[in-house]
Backbone bond lengths (Angstrom), bond angles and torsions (degrees), N, CA, C in turn:
res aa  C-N    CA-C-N  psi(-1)  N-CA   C-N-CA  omega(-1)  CA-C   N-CA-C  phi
1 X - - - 1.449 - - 1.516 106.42 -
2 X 1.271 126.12 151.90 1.324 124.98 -157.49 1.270 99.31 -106.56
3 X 1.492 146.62 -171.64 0.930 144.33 -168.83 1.410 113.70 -102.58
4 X 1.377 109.68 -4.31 1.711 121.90 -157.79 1.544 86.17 -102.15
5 X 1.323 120.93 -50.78 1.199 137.43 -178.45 1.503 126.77 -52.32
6 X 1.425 105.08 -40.90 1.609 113.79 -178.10 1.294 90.75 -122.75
7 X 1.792 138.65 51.67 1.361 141.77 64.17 1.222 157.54 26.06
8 X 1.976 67.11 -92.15 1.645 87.55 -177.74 1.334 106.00 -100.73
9 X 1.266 121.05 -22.56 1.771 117.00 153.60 1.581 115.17 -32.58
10 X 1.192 102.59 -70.75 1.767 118.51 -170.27 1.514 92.43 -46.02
11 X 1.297 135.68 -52.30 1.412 134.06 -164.34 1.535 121.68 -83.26
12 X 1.718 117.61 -1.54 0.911 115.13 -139.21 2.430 73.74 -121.41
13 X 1.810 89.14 -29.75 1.637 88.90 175.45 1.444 108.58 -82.33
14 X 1.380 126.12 -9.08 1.511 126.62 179.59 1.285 117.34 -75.71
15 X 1.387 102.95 -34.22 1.821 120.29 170.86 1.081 106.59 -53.93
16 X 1.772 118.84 -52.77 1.286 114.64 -160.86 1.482 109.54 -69.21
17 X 1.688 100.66 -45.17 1.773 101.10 -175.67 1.538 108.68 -51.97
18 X 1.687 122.70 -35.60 1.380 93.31 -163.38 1.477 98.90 -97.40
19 X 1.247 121.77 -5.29 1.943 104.49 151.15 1.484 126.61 -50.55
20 X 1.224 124.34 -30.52 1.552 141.13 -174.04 1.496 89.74 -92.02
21 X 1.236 151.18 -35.85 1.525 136.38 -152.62 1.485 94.67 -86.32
22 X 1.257 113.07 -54.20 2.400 104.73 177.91 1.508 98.15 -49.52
23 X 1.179 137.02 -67.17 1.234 126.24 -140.33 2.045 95.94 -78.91
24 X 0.965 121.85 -14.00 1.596 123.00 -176.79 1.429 76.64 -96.35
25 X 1.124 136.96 -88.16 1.604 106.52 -162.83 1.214 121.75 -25.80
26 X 1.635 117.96 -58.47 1.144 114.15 -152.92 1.620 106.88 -61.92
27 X 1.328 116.96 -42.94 1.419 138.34 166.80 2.073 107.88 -27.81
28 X 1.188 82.06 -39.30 1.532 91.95 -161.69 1.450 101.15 -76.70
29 X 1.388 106.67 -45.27 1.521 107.44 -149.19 2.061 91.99 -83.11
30 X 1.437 117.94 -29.87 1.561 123.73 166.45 1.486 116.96 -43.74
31 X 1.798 109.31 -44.38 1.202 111.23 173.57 1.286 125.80 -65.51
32 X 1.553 100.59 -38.71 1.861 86.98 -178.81 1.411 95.89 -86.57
33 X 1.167 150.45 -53.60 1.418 123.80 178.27 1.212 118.29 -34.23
34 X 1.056 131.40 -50.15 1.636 128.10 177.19 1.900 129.84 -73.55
35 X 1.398 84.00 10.12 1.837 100.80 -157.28 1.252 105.60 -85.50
36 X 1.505 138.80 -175.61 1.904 126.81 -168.48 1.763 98.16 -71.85
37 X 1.074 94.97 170.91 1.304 117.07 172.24 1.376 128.73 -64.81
38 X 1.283 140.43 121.25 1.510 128.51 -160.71 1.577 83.62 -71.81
39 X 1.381 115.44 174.80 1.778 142.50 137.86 1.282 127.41 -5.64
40 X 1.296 116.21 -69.89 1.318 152.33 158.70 1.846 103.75 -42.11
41 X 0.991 119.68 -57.34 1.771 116.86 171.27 1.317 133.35 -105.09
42 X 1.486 103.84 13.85 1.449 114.28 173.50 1.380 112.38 -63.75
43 X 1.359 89.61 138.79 1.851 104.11 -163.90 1.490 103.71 -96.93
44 X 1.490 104.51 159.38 1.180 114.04 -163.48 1.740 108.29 -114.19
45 X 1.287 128.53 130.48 1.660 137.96 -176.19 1.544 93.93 -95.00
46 X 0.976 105.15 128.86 1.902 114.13 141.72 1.820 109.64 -133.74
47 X 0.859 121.65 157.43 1.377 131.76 -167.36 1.548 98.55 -161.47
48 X 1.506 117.71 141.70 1.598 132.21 -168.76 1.313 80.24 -140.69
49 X 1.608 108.99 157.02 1.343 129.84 161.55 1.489 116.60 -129.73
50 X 1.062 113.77 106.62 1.708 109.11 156.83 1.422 130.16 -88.38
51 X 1.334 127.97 116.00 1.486 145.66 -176.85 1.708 99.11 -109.67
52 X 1.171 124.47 109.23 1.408 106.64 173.54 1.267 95.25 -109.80
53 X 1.631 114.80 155.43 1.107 117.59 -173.22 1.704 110.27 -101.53
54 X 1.624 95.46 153.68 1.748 98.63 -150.11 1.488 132.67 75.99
55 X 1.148 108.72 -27.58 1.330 112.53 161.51 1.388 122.73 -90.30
56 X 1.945 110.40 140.30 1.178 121.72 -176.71 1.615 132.49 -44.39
57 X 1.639 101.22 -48.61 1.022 118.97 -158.95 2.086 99.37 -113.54
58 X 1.214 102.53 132.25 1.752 113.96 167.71 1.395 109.15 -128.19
59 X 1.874 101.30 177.18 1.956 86.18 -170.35 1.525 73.29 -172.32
60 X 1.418 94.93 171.59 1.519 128.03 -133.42 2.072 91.71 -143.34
61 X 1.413 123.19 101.63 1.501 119.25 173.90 1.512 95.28 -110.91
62 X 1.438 102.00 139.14 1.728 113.52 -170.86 1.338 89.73 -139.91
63 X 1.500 119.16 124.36 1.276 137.94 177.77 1.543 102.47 -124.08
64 X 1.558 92.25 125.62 1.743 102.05 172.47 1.705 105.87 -109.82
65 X 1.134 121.28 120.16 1.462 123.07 176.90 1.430 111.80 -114.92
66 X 1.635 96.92 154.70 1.415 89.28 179.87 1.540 110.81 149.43
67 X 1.327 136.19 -54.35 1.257 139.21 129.05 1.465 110.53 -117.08
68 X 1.161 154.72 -125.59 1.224 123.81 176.56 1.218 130.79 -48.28
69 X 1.344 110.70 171.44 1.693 121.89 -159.26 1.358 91.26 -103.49
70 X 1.421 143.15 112.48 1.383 151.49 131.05 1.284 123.48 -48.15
71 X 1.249 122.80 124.93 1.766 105.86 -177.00 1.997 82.46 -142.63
72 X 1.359 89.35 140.81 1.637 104.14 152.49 1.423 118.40 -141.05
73 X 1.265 129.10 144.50 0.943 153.26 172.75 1.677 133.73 -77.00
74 X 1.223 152.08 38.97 1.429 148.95 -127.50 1.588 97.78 -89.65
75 X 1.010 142.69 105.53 1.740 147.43 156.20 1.599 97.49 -68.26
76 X 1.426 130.46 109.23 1.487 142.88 144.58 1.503 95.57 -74.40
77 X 1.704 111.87 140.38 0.827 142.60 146.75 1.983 113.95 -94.61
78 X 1.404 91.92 93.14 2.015 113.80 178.30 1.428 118.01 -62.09
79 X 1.563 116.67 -35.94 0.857 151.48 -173.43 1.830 115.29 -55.22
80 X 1.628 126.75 125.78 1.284 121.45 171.40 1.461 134.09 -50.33
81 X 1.683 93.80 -22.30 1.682 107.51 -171.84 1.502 101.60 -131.73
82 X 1.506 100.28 172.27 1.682 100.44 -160.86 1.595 92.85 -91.91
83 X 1.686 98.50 155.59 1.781 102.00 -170.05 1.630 103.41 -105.59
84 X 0.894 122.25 168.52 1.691 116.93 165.37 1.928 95.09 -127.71
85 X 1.534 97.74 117.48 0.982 113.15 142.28 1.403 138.71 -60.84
86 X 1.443 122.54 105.15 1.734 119.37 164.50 1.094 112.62 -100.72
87 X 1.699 97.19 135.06 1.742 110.07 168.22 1.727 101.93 -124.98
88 X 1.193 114.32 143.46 1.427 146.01 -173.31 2.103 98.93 -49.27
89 X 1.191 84.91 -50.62 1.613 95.08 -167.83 1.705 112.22 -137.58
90 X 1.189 124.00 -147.00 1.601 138.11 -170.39 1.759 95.42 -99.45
91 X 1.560 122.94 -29.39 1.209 112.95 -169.58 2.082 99.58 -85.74
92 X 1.203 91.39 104.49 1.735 93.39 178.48 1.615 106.54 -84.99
93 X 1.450 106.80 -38.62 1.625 105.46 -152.89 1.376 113.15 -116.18
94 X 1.630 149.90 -166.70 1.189 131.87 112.75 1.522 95.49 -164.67
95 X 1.747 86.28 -178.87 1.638 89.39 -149.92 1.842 87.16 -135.17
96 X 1.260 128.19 139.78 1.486 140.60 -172.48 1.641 106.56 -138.77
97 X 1.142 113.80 133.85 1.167 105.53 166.70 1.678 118.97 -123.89
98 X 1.337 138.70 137.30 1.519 100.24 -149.46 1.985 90.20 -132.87
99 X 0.883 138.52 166.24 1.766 121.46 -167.11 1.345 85.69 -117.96
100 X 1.376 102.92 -170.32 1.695 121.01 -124.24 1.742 83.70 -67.14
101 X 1.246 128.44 -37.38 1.656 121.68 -134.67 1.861 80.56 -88.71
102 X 1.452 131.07 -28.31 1.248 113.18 -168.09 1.208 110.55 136.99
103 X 1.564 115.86 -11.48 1.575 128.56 -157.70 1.391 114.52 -90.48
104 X 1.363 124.36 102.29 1.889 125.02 178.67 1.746 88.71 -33.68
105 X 1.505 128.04 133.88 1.374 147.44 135.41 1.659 113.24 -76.93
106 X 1.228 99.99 -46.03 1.569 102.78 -160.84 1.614 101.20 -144.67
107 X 1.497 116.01 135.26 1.763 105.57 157.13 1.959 88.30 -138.45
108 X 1.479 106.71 161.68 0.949 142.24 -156.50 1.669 97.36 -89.68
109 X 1.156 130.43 -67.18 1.669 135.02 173.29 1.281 103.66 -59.72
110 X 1.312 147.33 -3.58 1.619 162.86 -148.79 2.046 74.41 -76.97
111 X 1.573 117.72 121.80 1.369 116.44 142.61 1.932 96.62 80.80
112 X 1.363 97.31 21.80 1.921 76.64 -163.63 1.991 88.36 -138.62
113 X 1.415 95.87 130.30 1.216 100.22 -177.10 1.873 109.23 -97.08
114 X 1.488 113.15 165.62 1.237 126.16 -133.69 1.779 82.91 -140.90
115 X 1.625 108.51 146.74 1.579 108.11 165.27 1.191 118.73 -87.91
116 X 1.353 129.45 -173.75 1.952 98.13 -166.46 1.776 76.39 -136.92
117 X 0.947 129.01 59.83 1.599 143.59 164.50 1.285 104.12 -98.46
118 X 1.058 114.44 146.87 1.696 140.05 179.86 1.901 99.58 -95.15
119 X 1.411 103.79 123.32 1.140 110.41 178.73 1.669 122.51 -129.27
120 X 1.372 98.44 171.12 1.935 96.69 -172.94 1.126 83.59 -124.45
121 X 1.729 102.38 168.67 1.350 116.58 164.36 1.710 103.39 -140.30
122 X 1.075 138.96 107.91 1.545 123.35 168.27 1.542 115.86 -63.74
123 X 0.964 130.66 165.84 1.293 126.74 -167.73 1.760 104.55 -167.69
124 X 1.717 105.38 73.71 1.693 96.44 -171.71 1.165 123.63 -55.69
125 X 1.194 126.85 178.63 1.812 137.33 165.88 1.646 114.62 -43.90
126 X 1.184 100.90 87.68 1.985 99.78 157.92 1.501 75.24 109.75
127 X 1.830 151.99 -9.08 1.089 155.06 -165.07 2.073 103.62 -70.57
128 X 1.299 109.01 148.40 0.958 96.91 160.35 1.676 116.26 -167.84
129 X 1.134 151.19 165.66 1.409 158.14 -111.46 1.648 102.03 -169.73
130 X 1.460 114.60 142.92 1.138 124.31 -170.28 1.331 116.52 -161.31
131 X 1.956 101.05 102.00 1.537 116.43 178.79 1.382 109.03 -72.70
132 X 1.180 121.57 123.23 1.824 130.94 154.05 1.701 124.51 -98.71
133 X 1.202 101.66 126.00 1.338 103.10 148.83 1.619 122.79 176.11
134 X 1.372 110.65 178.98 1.279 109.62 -138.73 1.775 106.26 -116.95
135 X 1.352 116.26 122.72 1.431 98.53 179.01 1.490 107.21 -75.18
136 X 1.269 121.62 140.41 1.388 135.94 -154.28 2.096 97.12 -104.01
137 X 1.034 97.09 17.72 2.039 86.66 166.57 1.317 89.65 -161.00
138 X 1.547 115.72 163.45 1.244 143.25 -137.42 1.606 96.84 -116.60
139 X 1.072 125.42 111.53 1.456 121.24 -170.08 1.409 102.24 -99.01
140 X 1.385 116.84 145.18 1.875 121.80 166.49 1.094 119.75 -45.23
141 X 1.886 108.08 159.76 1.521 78.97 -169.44 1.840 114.07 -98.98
142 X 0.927 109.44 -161.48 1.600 114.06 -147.74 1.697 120.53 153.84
143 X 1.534 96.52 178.57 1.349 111.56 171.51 1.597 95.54 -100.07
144 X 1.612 105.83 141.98 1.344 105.13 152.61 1.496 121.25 -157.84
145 X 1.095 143.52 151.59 1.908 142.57 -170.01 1.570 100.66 -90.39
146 X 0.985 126.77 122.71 1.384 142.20 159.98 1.690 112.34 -94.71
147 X 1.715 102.58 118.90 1.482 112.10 178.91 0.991 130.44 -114.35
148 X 1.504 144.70 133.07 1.323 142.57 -169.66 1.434 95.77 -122.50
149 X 1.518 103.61 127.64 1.361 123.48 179.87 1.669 103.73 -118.25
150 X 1.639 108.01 120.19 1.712 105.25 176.11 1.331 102.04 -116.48
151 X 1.417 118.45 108.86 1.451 143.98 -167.32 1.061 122.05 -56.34
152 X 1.635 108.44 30.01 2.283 88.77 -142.30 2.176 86.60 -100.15
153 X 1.286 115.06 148.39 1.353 110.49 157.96 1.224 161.95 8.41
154 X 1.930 81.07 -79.71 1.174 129.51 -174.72 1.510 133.63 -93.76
155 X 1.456 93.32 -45.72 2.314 125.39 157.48 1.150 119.34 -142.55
156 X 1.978 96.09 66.80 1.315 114.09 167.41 2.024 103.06 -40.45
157 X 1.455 110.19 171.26 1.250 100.86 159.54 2.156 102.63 -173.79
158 X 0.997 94.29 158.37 1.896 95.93 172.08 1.462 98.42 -155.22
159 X 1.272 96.98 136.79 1.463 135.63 163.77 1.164 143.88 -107.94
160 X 1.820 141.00 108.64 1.050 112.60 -169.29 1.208 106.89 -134.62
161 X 1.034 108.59 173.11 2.064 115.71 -173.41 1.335 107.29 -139.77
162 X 1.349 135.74 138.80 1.371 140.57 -179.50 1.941 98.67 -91.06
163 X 1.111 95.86 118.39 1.864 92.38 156.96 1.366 136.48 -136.00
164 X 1.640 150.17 156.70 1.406 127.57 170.16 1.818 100.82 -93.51
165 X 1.070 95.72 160.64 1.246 134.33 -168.10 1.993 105.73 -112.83
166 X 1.332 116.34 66.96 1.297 112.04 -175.70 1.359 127.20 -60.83
């Protein structure tokens, strides 16, 4: 191989390495942004259950705190036979969270319009359904009650869970 030749070899593998070096950075630097949570921002679970007794329907509120507020909602169907949920309109659910003194901070339907249709929900035996969503700003920290309200008619229901907010 001549010297002119294994050159333009040497220059031709330098190209390649620094085509491969952006995209492995970039790779790299996605992973640790996206990677677990240090110490310092580890989020906090609380979850309450309400089972009332005699009644069909119980449910399950799971609050993740920590930088945003995660809330889900789980409706069990307790019941041998399947239930039909009715709600009035499109707004089935909502979610409030209110701080220590009693005061709404945040609700979830806050600004958000709803279809005004009459709706079902089936809900078989041992069946059950699960509203999510997320309060979208970062509240101080504190004590505060997170509430899930399921709108339906028929098995209205509310749930609440106390959590801090670190």
């Amino acid at each position: 191989m001549s010297s002119k030749s294994a050159a333009a070899f040497y220059i031709r593998i330098c190209i390649v390495d620094i085509k491969l070096v952006f995209p492995i950075a970039a790779a790299a630097t996605l992973a640790f942004a996206c990677g677990p949570w240090s110490q310092t921002q580890a989020d906090s679970r609380v979850s309450h259950q309400q089972i009332t007794e005699g009644k069909p329907l119980g449910s399950v509120l799971e609050v993740r705190a920590g930088g945003e507020i995660d809330l889900a909602l789980r409706v069990t169907n307790n019941s041998k036979r399947t239930l039909e949920l009715l709600f009035p309109d499109g707004f089935t659910h909502d979610f409030f969270v209110l701080d220590s003194e009693g005061h709404e901070v945040w609700r979830w339907s806050q600004g958000r319009m709803f279809t005004s249709v009459l709706q079902t929900r089936q809900l078989r035996a041992n069946g059950s359904v699960t509203y999510h969503n997320t309060a979208n700003r970062r509240l101080p920290k504190g004590e505060y009650t997170a509430v899930a309200v399921l709108r339906s008619g028929n098995h209205p229901m509310e749930t609440r869970v106390a959590f801090v907010q670190q």
